[in-house]
MDAnalysis code that builds the backbone (N, CA, C; Angstrom):
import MDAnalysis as mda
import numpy as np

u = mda.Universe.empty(618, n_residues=206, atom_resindex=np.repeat(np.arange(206), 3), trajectory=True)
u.add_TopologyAttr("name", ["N", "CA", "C"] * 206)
u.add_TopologyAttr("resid", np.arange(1, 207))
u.add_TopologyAttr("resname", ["UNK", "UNK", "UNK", "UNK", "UNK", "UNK", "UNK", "UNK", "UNK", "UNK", "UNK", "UNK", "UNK", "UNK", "UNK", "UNK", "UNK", "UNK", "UNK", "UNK", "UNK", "UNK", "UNK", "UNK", "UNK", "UNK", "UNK", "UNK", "UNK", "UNK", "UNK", "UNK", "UNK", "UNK", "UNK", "UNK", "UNK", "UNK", "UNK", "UNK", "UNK", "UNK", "UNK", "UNK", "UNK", "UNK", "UNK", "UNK", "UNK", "UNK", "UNK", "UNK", "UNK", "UNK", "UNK", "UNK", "UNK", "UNK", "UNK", "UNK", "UNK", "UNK", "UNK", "UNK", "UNK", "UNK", "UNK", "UNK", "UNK", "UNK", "UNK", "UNK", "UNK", "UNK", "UNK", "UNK", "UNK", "UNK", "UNK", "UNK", "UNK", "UNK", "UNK", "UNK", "UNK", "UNK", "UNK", "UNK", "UNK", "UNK", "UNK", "UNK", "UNK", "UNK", "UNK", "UNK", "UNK", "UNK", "UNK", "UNK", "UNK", "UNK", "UNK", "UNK", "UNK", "UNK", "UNK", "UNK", "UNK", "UNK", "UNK", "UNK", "UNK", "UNK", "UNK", "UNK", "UNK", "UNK", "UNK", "UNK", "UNK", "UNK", "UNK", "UNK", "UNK", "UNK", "UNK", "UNK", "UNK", "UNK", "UNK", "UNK", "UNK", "UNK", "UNK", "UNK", "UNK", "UNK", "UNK", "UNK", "UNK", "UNK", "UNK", "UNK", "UNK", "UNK", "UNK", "UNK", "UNK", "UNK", "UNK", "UNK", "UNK", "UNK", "UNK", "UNK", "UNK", "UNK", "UNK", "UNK", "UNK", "UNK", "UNK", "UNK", "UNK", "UNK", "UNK", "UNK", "UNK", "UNK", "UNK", "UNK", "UNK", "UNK", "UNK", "UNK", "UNK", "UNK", "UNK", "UNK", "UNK", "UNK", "UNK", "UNK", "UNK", "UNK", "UNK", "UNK", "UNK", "UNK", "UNK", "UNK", "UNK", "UNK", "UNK", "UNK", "UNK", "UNK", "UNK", "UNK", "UNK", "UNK", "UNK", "UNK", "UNK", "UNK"])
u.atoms.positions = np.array([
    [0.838, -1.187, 0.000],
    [0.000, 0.000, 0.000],
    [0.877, 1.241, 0.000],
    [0.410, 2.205, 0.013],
    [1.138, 3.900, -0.253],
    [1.391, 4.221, 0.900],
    [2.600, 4.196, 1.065],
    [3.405, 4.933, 2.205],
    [2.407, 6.079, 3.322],
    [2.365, 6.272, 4.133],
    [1.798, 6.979, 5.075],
    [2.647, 7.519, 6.200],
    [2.871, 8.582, 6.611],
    [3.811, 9.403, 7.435],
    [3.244, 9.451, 8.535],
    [3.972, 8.834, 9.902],
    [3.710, 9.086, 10.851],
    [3.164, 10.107, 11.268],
    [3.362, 11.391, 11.175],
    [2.696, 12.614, 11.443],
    [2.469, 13.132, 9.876],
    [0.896, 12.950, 9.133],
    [0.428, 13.157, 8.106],
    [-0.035, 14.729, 8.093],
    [0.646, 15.306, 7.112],
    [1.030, 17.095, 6.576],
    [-0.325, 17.231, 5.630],
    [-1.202, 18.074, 6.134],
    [-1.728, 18.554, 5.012],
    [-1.309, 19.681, 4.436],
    [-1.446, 19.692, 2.922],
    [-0.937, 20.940, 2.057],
    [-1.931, 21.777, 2.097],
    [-1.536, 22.767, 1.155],
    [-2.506, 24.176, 1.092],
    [-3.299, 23.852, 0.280],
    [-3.318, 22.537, -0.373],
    [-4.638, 22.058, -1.753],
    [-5.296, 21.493, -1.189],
    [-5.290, 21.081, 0.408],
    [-6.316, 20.363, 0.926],
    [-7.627, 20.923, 1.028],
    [-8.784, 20.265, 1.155],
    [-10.338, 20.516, 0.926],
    [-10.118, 21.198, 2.514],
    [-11.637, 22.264, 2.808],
    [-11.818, 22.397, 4.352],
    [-13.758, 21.844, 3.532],
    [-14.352, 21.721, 5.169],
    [-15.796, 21.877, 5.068],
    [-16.485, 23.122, 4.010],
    [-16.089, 23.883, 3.900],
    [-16.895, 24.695, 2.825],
    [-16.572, 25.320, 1.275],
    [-14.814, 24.142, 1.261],
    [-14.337, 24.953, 0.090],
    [-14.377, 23.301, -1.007],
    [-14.439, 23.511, -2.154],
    [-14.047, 22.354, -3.461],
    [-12.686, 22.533, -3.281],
    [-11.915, 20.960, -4.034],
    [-10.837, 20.928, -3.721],
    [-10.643, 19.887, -5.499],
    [-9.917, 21.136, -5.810],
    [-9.410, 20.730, -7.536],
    [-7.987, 20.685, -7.987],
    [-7.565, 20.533, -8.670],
    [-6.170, 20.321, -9.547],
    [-6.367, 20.451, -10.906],
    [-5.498, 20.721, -11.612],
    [-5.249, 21.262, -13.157],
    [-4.523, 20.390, -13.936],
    [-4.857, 19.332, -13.066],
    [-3.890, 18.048, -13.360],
    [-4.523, 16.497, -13.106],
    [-4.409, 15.440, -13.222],
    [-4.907, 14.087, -12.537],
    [-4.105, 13.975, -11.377],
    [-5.189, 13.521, -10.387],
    [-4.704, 13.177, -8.964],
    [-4.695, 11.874, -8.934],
    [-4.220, 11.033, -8.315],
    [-4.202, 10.042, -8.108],
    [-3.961, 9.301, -6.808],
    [-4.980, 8.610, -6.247],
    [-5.515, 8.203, -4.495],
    [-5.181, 7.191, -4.363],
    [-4.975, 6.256, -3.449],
    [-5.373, 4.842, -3.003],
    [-6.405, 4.842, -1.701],
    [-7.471, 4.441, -2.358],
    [-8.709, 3.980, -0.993],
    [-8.737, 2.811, -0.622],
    [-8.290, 2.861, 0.564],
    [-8.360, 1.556, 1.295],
    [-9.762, 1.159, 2.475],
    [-10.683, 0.182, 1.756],
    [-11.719, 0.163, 2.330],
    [-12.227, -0.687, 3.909],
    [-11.355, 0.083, 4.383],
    [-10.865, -0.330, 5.985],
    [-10.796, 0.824, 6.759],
    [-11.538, 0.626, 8.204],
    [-12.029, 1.921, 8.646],
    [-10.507, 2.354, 9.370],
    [-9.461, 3.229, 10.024],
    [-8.577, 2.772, 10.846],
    [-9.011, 2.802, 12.549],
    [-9.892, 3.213, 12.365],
    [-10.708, 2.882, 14.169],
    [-10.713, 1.345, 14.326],
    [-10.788, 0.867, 15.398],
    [-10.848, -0.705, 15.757],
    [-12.306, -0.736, 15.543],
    [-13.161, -2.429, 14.873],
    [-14.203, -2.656, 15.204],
    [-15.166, -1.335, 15.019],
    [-14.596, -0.370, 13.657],
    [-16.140, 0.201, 13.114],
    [-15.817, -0.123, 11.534],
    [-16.786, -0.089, 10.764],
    [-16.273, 0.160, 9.226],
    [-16.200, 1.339, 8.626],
    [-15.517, 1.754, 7.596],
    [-15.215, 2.750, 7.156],
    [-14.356, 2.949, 6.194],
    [-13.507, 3.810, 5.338],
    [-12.397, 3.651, 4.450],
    [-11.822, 5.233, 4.959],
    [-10.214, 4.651, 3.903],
    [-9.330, 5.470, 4.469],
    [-8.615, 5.980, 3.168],
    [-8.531, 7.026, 2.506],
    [-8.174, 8.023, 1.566],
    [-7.126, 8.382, 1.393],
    [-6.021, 7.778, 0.950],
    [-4.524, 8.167, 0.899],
    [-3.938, 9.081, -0.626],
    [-3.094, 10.175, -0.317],
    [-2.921, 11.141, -1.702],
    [-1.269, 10.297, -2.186],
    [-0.945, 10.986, -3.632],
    [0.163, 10.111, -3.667],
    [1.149, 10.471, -2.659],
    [1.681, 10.632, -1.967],
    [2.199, 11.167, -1.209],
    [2.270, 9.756, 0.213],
    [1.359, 9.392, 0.198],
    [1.190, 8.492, 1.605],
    [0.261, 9.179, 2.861],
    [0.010, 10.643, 2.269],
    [-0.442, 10.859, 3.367],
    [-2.571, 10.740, 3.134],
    [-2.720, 10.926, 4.707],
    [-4.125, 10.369, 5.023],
    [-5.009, 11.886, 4.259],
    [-5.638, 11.432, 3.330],
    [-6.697, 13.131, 2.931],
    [-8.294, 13.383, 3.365],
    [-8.593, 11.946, 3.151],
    [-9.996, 11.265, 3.743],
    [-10.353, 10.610, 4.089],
    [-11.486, 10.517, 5.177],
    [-11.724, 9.169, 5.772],
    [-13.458, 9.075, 6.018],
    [-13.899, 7.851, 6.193],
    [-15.385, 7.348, 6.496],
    [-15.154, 6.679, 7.647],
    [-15.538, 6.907, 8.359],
    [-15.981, 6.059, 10.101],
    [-17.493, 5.859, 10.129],
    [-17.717, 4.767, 10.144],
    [-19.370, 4.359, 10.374],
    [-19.214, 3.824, 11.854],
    [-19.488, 4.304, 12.839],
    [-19.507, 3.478, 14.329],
    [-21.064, 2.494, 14.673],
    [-21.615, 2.508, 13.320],
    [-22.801, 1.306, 13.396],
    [-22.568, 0.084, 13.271],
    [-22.105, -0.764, 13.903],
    [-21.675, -1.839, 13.782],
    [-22.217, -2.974, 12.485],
    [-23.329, -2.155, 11.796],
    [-23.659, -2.942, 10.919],
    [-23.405, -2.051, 9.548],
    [-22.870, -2.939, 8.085],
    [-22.416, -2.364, 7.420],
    [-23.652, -1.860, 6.438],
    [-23.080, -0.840, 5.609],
    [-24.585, -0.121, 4.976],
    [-25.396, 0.649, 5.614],
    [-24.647, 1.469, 6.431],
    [-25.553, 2.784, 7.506],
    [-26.774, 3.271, 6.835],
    [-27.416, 4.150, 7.297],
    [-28.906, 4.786, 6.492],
    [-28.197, 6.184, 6.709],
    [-26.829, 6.621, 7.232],
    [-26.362, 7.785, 7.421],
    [-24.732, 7.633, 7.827],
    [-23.872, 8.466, 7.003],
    [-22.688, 8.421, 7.332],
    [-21.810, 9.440, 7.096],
    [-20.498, 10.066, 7.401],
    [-19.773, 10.892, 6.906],
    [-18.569, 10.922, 6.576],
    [-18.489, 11.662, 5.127],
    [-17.186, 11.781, 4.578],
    [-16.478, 13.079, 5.541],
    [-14.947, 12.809, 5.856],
    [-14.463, 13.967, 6.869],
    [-12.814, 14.040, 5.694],
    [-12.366, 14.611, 6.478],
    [-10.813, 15.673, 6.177],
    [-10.106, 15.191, 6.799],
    [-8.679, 14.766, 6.855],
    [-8.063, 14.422, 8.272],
    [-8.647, 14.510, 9.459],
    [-8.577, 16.169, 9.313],
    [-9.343, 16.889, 11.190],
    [-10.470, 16.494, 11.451],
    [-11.111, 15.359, 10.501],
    [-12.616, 15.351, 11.258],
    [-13.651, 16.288, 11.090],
    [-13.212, 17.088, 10.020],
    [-14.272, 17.788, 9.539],
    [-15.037, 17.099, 8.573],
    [-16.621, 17.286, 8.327],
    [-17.280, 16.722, 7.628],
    [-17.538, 17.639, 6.482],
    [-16.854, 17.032, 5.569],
    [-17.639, 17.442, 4.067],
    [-18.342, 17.034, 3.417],
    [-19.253, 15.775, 3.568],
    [-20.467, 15.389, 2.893],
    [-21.165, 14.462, 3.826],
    [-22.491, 14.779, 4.126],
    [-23.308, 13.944, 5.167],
    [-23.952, 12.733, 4.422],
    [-23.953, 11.758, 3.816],
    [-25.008, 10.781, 2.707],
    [-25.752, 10.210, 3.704],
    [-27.120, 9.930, 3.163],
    [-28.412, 9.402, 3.798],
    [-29.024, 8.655, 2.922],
    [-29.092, 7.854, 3.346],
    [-29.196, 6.677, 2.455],
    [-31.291, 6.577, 2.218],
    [-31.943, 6.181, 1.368],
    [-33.369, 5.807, 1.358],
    [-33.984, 5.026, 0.527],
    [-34.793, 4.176, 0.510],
    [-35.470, 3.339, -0.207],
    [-37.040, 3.585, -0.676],
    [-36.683, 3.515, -1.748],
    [-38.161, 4.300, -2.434],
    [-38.574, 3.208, -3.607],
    [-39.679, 2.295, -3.403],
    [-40.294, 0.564, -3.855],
    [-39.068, 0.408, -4.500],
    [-39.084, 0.531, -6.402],
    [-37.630, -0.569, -6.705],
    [-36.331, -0.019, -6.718],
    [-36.382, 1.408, -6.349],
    [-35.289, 2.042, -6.387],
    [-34.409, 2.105, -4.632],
    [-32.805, 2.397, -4.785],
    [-32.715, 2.816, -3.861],
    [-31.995, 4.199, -4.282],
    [-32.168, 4.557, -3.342],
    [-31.506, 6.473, -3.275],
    [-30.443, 6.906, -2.410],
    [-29.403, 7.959, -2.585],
    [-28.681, 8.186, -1.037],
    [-28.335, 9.316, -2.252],
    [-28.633, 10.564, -0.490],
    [-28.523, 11.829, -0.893],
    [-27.134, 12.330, -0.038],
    [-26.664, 13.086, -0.727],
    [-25.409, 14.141, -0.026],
    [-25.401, 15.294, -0.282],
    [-25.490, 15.573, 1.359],
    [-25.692, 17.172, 1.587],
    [-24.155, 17.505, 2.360],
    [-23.713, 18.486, 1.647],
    [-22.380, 19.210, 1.890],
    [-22.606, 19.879, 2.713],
    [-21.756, 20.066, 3.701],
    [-21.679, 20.764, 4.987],
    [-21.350, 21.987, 4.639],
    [-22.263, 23.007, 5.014],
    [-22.045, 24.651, 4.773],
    [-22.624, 25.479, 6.300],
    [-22.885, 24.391, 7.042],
    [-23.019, 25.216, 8.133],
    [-24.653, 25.059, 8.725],
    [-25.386, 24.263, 7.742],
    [-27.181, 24.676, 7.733],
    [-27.507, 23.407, 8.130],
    [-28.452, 23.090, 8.745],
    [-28.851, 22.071, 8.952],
    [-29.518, 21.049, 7.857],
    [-29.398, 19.720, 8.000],
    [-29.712, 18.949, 7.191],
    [-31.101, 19.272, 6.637],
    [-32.303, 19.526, 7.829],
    [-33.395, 19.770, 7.058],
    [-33.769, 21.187, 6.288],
    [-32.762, 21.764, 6.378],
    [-32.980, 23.240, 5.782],
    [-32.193, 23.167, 4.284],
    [-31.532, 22.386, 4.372],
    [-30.724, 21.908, 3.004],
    [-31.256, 21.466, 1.772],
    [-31.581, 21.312, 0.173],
    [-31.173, 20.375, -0.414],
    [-30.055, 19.474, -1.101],
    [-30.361, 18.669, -1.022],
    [-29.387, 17.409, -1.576],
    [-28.449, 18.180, -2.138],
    [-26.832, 18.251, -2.407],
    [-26.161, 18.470, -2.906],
    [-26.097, 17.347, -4.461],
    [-26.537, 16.332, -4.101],
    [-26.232, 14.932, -5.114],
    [-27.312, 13.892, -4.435],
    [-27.550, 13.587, -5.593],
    [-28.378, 12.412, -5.377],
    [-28.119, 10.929, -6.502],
    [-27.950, 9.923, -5.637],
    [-27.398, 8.667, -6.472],
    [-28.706, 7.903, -7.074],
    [-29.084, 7.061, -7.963],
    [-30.335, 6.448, -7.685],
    [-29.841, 5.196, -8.486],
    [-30.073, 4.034, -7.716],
    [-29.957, 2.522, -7.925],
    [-31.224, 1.674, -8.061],
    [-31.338, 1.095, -9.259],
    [-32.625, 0.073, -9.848],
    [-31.841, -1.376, -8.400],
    [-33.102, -2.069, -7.561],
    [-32.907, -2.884, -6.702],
    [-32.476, -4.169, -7.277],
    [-31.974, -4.212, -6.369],
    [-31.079, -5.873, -6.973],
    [-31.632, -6.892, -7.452],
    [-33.208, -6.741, -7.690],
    [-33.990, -7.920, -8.392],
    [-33.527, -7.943, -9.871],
    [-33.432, -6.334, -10.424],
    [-32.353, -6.528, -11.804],
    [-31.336, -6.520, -11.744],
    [-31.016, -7.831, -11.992],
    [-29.663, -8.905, -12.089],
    [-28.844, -7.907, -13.202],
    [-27.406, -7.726, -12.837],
    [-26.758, -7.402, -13.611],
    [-26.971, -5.977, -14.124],
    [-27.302, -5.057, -13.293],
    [-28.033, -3.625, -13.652],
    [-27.005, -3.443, -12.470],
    [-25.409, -2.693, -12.879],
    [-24.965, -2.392, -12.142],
    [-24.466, -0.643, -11.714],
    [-25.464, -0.087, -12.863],
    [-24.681, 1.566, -12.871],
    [-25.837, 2.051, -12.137],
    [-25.810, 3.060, -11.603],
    [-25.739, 4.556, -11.144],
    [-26.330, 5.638, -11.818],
    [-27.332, 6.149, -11.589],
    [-27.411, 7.981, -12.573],
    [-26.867, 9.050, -11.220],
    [-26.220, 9.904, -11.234],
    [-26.277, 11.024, -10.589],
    [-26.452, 12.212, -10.677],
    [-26.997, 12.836, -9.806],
    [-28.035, 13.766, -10.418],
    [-27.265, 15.122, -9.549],
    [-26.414, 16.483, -9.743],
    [-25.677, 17.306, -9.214],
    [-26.544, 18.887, -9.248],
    [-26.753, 19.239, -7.787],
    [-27.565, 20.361, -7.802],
    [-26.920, 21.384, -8.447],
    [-27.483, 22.206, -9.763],
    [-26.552, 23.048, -9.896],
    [-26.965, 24.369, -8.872],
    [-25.719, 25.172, -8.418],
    [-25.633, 25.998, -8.256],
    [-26.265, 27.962, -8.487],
    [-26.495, 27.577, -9.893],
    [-26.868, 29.043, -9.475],
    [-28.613, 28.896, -10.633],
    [-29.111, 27.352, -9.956],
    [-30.688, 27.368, -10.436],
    [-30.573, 27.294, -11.958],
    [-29.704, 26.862, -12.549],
    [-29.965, 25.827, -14.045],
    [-30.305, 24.441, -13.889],
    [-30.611, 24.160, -14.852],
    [-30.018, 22.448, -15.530],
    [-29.603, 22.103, -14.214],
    [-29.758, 20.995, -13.282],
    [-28.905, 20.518, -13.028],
    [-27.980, 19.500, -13.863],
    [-26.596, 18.942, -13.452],
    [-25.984, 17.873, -14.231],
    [-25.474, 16.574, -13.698],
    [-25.428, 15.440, -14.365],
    [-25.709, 14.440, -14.072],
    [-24.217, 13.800, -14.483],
    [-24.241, 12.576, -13.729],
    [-22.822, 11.189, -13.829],
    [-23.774, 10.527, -14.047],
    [-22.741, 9.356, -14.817],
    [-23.060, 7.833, -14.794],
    [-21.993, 7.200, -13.642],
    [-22.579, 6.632, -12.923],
    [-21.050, 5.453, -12.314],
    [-21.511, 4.024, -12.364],
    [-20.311, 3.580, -13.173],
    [-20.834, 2.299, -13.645],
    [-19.488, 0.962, -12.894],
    [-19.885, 0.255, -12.922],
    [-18.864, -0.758, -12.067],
    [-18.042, -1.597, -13.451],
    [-17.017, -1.818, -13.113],
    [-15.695, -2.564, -13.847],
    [-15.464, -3.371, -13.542],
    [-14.932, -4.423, -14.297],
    [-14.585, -5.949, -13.967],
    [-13.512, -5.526, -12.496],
    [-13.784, -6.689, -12.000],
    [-13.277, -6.440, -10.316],
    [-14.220, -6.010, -9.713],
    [-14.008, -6.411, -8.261],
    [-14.953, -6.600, -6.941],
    [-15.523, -5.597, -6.825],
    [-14.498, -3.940, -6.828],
    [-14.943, -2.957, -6.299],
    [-14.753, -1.989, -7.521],
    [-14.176, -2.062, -8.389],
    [-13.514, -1.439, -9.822],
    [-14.939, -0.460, -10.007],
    [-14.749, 0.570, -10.844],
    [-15.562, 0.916, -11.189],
    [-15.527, 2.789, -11.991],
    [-16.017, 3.019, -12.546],
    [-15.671, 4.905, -13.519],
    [-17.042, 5.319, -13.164],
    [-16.625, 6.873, -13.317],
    [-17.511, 7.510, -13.312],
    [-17.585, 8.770, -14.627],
    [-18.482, 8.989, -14.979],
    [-18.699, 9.776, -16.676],
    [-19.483, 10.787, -16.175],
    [-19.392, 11.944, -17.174],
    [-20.085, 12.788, -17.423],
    [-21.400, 12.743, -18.557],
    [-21.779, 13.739, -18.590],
    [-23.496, 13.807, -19.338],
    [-22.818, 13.537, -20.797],
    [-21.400, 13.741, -20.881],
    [-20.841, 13.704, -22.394],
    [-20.168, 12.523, -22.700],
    [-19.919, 11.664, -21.761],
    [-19.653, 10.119, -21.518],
    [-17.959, 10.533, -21.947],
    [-17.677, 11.241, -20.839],
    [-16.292, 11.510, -20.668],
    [-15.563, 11.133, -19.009],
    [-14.912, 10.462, -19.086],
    [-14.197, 9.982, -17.820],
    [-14.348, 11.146, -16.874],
    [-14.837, 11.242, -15.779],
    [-13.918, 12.384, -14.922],
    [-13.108, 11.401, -13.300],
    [-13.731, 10.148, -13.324],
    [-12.761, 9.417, -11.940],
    [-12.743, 8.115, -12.652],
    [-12.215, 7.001, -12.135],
    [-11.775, 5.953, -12.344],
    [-10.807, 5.265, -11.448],
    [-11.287, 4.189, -10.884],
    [-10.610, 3.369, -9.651],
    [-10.490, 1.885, -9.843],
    [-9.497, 1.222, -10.109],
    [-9.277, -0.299, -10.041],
    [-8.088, -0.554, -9.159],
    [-8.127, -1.615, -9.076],
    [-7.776, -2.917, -8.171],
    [-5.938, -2.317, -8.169],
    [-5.245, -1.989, -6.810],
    [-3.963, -1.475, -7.013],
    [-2.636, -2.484, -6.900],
    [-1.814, -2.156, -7.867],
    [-1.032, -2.992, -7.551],
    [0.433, -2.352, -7.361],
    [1.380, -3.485, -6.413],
    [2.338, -2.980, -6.045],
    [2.991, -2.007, -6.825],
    [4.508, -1.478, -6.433],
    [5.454, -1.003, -7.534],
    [6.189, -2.180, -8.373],
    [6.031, -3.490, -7.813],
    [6.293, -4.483, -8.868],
    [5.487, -5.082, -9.572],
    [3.974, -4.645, -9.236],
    [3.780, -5.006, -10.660],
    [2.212, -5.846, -9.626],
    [2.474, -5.986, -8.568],
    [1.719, -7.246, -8.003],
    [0.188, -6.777, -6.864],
    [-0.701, -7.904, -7.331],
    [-2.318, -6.828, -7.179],
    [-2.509, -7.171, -5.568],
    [-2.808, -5.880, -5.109],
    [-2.731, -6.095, -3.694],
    [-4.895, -6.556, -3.283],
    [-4.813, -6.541, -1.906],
    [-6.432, -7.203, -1.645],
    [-7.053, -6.330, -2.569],
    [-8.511, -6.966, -2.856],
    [-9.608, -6.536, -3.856],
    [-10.114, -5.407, -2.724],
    [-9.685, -4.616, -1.334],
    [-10.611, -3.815, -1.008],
    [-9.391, -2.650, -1.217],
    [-8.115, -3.137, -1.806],
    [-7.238, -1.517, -1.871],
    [-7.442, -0.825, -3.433],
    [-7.711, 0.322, -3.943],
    [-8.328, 0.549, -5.598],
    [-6.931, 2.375, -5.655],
    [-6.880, 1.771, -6.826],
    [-6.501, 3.140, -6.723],
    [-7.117, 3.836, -7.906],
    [-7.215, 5.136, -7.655],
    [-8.546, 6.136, -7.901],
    [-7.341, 7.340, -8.748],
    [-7.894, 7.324, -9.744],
    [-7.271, 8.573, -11.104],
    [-8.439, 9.688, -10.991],
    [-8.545, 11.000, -10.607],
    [-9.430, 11.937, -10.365],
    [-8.797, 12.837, -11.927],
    [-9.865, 13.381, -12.940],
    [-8.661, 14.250, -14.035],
    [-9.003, 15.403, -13.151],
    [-8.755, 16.294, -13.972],
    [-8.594, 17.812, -13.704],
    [-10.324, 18.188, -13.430],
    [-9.816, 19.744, -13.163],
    [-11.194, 20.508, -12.663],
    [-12.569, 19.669, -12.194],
    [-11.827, 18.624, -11.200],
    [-13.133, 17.716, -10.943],
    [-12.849, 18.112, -9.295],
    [-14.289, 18.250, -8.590],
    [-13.814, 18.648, -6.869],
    [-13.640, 16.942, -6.225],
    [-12.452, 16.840, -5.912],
    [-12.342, 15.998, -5.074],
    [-13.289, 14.981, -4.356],
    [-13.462, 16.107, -3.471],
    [-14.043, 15.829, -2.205],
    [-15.488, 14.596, -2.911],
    [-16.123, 15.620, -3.710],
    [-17.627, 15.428, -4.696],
    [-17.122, 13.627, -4.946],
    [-16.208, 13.428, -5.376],
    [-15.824, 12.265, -5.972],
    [-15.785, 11.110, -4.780],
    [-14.891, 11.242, -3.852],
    [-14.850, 11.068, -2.977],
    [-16.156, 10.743, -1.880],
    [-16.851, 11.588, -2.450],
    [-18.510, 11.403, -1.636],
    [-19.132, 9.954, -2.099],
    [-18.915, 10.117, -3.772],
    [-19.372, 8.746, -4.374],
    [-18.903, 7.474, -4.180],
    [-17.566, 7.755, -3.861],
    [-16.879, 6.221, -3.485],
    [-17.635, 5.881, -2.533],
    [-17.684, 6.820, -1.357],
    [-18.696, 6.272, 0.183],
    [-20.009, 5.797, -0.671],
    [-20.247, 6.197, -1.628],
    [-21.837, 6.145, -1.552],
    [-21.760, 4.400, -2.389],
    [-20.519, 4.306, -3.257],
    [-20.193, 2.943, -3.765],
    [-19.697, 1.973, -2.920],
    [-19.125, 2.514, -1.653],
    [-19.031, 1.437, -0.672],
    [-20.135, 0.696, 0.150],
    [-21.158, 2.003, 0.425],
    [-22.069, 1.246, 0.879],
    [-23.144, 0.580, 0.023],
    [-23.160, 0.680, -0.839],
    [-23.516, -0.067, -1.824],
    [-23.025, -1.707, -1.850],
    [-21.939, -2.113, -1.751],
    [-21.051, -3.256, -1.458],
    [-20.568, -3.515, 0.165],
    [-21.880, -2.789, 0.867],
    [-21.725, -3.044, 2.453],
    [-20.693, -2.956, 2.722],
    [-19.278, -2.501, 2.004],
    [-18.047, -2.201, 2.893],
    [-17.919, -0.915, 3.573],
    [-18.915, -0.225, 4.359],
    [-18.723, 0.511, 5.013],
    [-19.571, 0.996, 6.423],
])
């Protein structure tokens, strides 16, 4: 796995609770879908670097919360997801932390999944509030050969993340829950990052 520094440095490109966090460049993560608390589930967000950028702690002992949060090193929360079931669909909304309460909020993103009675119906629509009352705009995230593999597209069926199965510097594939994650440019992080949680609990690893 990617090196990690005893005392983990955040830079000045790091996300806080109310800001997007972009590059002009591809980033590239390793998520390791292992909480580091003892006995909760959760995943753990490593930059190339080794150091820790994000993390999920679910302290519900059962995996697939109905509520969970994406945080920052410090434990700040940048995306709250709430998970809901509506007859064949399921849903999980994320509301970005700006300070307002959940019920005064809408959804920042909303995921929506056809129920597992359709076999082999494995993508995703996502649906992104826009901002200043247009159009909103939408992802596909669709799953990739491998356990947890899987891309995510735009309305123009253009890559903007992509995560498979990581393998060493020699060459060699480490467990099916470590992925490493290619973010391109002008994509917010964090946003991306929200979806993995929302793809973990999807695959009860979290």
């Amino acid at each position: 796995m990617a090196k990690v520094h005893a005392f983990p440095q955040v830079d000045s490109s790091s996300c806080s609770a109310s800001t997007s966090c972009m590059s002009s460049k591809p980033e590239t993560f390793t998520i390791w879908m292992k909480s580091l608390l003892m006995q909760t589930n959760g995943c753990t967000v490593f930059n190339k670097n080794g150091e820790i950028v994000y993390r999920v702690d679910n302290y519900d002992k059962k995996a697939g919360s109905n509520e969970v949060y994406l945080m920052d090193l410090k434990g700040n929360v940048l995306f709250t997801i709430l998970r809901r079931k509506l007859f064949l669909f399921r849903q999980w909304r994320g509301y970005k932390s700006d300070g307002l309460k959940l019920k005064t909020q809408e959804p920042y993103f909303q995921v929506k999944r056809r129920s597992e009675i359709f076999e082999g119906d494995l993508s995703c629509q996502i649906t992104v509030r826009s901002s200043d009352a247009q159009e909103s705009c939408s992802y596909k995230l669709e799953a990739l050969s491998g356990k947890l593999a899987f891309k995510i597209t735009n309305s123009n069926g253009e890559i903007v993340a992509e995560a498979k199965r990581k393998r060493s510097s020699k060459g060699v594939l480490l467990g099916d829950d470590v992925l490493t994650l290619v973010v391109e440019p002008h994509t917010d992080h964090s946003f991306i990052m929200a979806l993995v949680t929302v793809y973990g609990l999807m695959h009860h690893k979290l």
